[in-house]
N, CA, C and O of each residue as an XYZ file, in Angstrom:
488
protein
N     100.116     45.187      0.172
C      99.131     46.166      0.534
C      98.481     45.827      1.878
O      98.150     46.708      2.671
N      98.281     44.311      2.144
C      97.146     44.468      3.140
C      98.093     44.380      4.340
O      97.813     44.830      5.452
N      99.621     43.556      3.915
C     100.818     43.362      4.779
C     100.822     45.030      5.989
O     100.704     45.114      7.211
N     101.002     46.045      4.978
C     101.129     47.595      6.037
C     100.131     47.794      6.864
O     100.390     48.452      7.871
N      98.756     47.300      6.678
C      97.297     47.559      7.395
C      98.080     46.293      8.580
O      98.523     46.650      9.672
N      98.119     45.028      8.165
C      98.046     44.444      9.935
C      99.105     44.241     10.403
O      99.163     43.492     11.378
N     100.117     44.744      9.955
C     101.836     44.934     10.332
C     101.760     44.832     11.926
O     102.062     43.980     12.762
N     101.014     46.569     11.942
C     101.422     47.244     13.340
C     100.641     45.666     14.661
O     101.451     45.403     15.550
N     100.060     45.296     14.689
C      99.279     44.358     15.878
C      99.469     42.703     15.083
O      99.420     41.764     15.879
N      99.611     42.455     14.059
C     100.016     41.141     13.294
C      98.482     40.374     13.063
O      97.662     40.670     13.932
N      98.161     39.740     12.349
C      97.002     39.484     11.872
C      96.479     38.345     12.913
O      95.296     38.220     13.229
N      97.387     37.656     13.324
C      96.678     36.385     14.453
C      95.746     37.456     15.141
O      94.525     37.300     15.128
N      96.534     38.908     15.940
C      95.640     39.780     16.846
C      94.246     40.095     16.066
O      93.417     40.410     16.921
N      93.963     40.111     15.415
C      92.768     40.535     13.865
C      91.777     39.404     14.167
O      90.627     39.358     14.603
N      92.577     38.621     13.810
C      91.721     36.928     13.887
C      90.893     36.432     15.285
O      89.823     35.829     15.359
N      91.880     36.962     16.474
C      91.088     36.552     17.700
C      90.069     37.505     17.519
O      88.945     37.173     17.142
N      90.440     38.862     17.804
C      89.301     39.711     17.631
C      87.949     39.602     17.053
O      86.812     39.863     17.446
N      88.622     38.991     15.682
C      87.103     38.411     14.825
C      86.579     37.464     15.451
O      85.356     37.587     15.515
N      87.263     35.934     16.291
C      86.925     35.375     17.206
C      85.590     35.396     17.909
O      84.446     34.942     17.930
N      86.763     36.491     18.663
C      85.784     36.614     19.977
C      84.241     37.433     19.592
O      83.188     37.249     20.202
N      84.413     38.225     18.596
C      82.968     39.329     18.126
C      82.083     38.268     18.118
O      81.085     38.182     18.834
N      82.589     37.184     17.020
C      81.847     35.974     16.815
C      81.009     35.540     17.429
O      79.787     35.555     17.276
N      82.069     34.847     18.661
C      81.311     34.130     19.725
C      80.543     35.123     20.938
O      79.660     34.647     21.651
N      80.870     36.150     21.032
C      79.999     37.275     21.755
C      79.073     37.170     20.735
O      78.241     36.482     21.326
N      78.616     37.348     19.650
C      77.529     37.241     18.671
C      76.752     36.081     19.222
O      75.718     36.187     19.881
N      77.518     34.651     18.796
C      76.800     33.594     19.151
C      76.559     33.265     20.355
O      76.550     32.049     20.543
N      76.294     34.128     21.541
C      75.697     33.811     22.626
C      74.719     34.774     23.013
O      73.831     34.574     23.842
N      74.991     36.193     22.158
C      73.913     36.823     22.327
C      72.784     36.018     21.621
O      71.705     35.905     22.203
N      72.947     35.529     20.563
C      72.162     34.932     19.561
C      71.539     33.642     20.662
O      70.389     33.588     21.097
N      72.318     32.963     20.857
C      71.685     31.548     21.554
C      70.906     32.254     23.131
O      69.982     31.656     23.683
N      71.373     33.345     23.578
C      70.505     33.982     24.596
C      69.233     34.612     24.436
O      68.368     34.676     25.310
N      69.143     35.192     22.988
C      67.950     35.483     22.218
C      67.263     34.659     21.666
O      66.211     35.104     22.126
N      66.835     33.555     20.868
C      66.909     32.186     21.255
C      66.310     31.949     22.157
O      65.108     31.742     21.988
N      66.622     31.907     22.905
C      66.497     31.341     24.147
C      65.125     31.780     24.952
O      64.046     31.224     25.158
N      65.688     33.021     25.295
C      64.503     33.976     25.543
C      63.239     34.094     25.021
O      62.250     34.271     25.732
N      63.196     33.981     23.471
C      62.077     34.185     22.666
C      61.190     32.696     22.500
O      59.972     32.598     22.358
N      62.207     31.575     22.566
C      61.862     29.885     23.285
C      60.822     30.173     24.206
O      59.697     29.685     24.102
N      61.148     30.903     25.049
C      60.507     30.824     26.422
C      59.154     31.919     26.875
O      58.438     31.879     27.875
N      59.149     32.660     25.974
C      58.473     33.974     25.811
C      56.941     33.035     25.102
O      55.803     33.028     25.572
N      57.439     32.347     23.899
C      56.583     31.682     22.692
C      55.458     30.610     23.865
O      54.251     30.507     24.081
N      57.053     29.822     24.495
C      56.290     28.567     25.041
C      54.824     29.273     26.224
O      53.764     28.703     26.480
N      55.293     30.617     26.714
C      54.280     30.746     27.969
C      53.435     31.317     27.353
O      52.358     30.795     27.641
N      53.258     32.401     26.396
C      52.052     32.379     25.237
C      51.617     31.241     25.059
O      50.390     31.259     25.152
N      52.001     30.276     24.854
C      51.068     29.045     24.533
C      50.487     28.616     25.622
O      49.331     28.221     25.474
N      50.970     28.570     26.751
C      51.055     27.877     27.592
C      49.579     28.529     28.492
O      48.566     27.939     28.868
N      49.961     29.858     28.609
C      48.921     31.004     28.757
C      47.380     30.623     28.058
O      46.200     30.639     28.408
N      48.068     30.326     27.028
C      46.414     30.248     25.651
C      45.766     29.102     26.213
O      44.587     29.097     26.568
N      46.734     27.902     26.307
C      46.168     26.775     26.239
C      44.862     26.533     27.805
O      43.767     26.006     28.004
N      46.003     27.385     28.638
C      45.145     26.983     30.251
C      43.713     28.387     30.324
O      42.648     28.411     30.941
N      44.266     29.227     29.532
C      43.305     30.340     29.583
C      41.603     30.010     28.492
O      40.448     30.339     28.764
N      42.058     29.386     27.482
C      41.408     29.300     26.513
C      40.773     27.531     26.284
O      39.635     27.071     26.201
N      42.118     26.925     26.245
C      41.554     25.704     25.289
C      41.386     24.704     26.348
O      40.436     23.928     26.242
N      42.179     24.611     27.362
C      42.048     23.764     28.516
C      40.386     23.627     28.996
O      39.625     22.665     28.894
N      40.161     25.009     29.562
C      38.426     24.858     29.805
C      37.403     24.745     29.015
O      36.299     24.566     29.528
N      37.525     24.816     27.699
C      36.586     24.589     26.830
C      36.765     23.302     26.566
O      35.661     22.781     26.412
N      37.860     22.341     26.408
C      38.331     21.154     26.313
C      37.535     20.659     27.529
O      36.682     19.818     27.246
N      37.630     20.993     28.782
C      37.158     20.256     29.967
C      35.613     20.305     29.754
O      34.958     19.355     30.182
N      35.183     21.005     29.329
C      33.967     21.247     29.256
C      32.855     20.459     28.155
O      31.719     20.034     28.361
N      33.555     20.464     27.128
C      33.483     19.288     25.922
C      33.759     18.068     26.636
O      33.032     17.083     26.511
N      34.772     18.088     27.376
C      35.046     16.252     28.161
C      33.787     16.088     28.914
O      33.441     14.936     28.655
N      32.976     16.576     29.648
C      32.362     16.850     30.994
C      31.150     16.590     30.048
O      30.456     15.614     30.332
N      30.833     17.273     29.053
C      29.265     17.195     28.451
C      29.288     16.107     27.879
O      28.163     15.633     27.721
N      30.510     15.217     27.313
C      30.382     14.509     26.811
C      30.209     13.063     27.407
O      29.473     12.179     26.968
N      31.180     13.001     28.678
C      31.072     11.704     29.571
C      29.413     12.199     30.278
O      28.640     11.253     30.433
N      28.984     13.348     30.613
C      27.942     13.055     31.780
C      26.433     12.572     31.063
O      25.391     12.106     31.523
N      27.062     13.065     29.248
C      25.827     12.433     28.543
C      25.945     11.155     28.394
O      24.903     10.514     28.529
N      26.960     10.546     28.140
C      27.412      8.891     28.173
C      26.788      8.538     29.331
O      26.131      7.499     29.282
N      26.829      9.213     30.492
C      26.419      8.282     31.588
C      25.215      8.522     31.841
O      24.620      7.646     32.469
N      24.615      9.506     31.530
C      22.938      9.507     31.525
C      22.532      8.558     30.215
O      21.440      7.991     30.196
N      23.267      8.454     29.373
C      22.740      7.212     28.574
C      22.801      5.883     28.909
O      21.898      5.047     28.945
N      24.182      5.769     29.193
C      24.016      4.184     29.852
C      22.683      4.201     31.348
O      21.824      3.322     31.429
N      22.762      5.002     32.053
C      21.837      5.101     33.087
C      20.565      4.716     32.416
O      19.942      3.793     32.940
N      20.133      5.201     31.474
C      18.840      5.227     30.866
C      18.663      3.726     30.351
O      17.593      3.138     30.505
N      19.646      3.200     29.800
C      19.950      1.961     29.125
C      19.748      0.950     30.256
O      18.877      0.080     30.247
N      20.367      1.090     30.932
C      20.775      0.013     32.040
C      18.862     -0.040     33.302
O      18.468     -0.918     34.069
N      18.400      0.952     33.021
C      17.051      0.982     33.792
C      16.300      0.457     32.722
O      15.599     -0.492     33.073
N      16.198      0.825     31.286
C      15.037     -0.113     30.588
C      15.818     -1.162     30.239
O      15.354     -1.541     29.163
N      17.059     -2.089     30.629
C      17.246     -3.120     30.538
C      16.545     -4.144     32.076
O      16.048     -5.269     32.125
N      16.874     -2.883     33.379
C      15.907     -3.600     34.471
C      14.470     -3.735     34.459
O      13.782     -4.458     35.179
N      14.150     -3.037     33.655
C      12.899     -2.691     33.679
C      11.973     -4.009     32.747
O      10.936     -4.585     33.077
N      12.834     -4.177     31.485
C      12.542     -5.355     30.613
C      13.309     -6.842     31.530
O      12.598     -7.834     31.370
N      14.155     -7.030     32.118
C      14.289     -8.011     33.019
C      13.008     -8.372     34.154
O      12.261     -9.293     34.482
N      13.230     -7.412     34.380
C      12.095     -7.162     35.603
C      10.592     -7.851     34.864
O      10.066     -8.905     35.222
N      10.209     -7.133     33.996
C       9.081     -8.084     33.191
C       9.205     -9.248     32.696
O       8.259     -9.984     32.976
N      10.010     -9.708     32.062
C      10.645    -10.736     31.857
C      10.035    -11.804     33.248
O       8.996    -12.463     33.245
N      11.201    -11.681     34.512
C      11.045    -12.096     35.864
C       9.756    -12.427     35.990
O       9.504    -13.560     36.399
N       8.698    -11.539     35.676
C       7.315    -11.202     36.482
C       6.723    -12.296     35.686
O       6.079    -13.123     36.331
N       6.863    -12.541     33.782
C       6.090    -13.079     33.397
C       6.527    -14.972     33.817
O       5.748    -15.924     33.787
N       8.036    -14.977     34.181
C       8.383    -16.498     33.921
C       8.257    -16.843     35.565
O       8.932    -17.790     35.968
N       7.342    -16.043     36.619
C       7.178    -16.468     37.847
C       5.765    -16.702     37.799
O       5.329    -17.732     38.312
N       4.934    -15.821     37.210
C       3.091    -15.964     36.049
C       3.224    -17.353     35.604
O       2.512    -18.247     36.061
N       4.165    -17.553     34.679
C       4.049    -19.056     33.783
C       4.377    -20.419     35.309
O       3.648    -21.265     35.828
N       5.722    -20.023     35.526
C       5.772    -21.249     36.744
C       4.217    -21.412     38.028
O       3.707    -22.455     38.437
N       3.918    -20.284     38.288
C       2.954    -20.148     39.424
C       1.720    -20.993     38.862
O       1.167    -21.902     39.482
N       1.297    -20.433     37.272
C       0.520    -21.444     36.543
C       0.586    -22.615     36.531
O      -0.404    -23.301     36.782
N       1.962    -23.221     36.191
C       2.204    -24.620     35.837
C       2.064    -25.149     37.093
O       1.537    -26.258     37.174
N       2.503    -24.467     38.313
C       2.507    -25.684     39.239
C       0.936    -25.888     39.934
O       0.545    -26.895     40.523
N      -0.136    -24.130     39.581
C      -1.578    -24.483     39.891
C      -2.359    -25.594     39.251
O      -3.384    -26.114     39.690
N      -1.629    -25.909     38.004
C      -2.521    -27.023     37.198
C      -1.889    -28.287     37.432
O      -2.553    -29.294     37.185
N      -0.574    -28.425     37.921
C       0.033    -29.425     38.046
C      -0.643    -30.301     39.487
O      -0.917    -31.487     39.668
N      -0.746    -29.047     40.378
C      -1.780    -29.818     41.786
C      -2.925    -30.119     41.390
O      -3.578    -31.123     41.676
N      -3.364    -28.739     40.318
C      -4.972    -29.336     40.656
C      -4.706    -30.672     40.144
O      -4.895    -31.668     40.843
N      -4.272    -30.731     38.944
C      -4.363    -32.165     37.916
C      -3.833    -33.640     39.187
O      -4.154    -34.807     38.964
N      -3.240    -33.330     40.087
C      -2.899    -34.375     41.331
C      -3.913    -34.557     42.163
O      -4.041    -35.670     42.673
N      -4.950    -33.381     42.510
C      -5.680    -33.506     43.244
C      -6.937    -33.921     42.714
O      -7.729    -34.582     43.385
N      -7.197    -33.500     41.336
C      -8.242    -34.449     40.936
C      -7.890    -35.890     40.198
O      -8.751    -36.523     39.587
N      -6.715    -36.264     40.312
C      -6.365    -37.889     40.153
C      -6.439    -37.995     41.505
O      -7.664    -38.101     41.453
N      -6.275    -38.044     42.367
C      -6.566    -38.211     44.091
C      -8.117    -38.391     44.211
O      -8.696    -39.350     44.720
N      -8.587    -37.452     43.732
C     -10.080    -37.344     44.041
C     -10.610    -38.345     43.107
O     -11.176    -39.233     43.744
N     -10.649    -38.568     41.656
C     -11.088    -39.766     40.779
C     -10.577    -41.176     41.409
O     -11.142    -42.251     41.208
N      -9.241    -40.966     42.325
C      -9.277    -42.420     42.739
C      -9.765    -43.006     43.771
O      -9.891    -44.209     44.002
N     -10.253    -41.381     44.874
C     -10.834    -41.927     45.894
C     -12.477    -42.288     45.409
O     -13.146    -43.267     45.740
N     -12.759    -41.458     44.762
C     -14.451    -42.091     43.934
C     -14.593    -43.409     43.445
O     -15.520    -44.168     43.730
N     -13.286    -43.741     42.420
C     -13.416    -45.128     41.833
C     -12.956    -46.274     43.067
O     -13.376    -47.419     42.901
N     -12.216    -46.029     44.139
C     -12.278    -46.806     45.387
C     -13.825    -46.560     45.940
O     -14.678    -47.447     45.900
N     -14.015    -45.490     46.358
C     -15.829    -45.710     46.868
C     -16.993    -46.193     45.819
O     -18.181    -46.296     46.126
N     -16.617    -46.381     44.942
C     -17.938    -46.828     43.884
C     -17.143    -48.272     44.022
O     -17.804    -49.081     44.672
N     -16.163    -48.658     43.663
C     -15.803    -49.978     43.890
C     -16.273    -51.261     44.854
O     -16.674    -52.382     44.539
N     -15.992    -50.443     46.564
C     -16.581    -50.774     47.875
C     -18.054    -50.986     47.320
O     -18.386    -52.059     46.816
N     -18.850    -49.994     47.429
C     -20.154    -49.965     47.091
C     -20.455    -51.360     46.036
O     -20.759    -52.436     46.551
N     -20.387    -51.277     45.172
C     -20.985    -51.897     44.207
C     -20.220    -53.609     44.528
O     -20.321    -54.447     43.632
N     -19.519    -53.963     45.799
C     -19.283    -55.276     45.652
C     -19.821    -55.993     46.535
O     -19.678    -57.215     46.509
């Protein structure tokens, strides 16, 4: 039966035919594919720079310039408490060394008295 249908052209001719439909199929297919690959990616691509990119930058931007007004803030009441710090341990030295003279200058002075009462009284 099916022998009289592919007699007239012989069935190998049948077979390429089916072939080739095939692979004309599978390149329209991998060209569509393809296309719709590329269609998808610039929609995204579109979204991302239109939409999420600047709101992203913008979230980055609020977020580092508050970091750095914090450390800024940090880093001035750390000078600021150094700085006092400084002021009080130059207060304490300036002290120590006012009592350290006077305390020299009145052993100077008690010894020049106990030398003049000495003279005197011999």
């Amino acid at each position: 039966m099916y022998k009289n249908i592919f007699d007239e052209k012989g069935i190998d001719y049948y077979l390429k035919e089916i072939r080739d439909i095939q692979e004309e199929q599978k390149t329209y297919m991998q060209k569509f594919v393809s296309d719709l690959s590329l269609e998808i990616s610039n929609v995204f691509s579109n979204i991302l720079e239109q939409r999420i990119f600047p709101e992203f930058a913008n979230i980055v931007n609020q977020y580092v310039t508050s970091k750095i007004v914090e450390s800024f803030d940090n880093s001035i009441g750390e000078i600021k408490q150094s700085s006092e710090i400084s002021k009080q341990m130059i207060e304490k030295f300036a002290n120590l060394a006012y009592e350290n003279q006077l305390e020299g200058v009145n052993k100077i002075i008690d010894k020049f008295i106990e030398g003049m009462d000495t003279s005197l009284y011999i």
